[in-house]
KEGU-129858 format. One line per field, with one value per residue (C-alpha): residue number from 0; residue in three letters; x, y, z. Coordinates in steps of 0.02 Angstrom, whole numbers, plus 50000, padded with zeros to 5 digits. Layout:
N
num	c(NUM  ...)
residu	c(Ala  ...)
xx	c(X  ...)
yy	c(Y  ...)
zz	c(Z  ...)
//
This chain:
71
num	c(0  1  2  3  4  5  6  7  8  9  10  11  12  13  14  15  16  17  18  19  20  21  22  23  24  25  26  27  28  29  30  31  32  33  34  35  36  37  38  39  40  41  42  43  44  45  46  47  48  49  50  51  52  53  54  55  56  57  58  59  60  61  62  63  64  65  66  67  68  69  70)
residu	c(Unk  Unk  Unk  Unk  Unk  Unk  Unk  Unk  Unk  Unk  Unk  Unk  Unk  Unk  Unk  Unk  Unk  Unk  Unk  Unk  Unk  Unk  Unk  Unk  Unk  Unk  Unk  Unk  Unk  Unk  Unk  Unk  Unk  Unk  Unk  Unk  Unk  Unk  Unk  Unk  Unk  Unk  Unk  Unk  Unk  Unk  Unk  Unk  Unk  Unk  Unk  Unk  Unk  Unk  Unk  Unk  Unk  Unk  Unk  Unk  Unk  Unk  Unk  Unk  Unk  Unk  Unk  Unk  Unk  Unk  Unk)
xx	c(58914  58757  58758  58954  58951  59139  59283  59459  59603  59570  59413  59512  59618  59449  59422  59596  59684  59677  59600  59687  59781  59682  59528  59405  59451  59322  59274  59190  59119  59073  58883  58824  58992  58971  59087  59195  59235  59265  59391  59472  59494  59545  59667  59738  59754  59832  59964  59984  59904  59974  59916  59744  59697  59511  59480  59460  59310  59245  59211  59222  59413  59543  59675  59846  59933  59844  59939  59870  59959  60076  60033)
yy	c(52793  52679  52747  52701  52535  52550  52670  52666  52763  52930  52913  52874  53032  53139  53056  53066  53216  53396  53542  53682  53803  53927  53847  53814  53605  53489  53334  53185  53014  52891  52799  52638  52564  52428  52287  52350  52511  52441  52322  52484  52575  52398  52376  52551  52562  52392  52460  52626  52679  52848  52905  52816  52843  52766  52850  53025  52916  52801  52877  52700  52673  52748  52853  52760  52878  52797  52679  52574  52575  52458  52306)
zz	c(52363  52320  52151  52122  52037  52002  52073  52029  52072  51999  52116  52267  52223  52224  52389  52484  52408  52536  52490  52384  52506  52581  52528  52668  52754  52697  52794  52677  52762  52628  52650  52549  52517  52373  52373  52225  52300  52489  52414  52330  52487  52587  52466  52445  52624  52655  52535  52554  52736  52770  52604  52611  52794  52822  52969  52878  52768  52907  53040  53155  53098  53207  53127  53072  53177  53329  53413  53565  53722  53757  53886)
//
């Protein structure tokens, strides 16, 4: 994502939305985050989290669906 000097959400659409049926899964982990786009995904995820999980981008985030154990 060096290249990216600007995203919006048509780009975070390319980024979050599954594969056609049948099609083969795909796996995508985004590199050279500029500070435009990491404040789009922050964001988007902050809002919407199930939709815009991180952890299928970053590979260091843990999933939403992961939930700590309890003390």
């Amino acid at each position: 994502m060096t290249h990216t000097p600007f995203m919006d959400v048509a780009g975070l659409h390319l980024l979050f939305t599954p594969t056609i049926s049948g099609g083969p899964a795909r796996r995508a982990t985004v590199t050279g985050l500029r500070a435009q786009l990491l404040w789009l995904l922050l964001t988007a995820a902050d809002v919407n989290p199930t939709v815009f999980d991180l952890s299928r981008l970053l590979p260091d985030v843990p999933s939403v669906a992961f939930h700590p154990a309890a003390p």
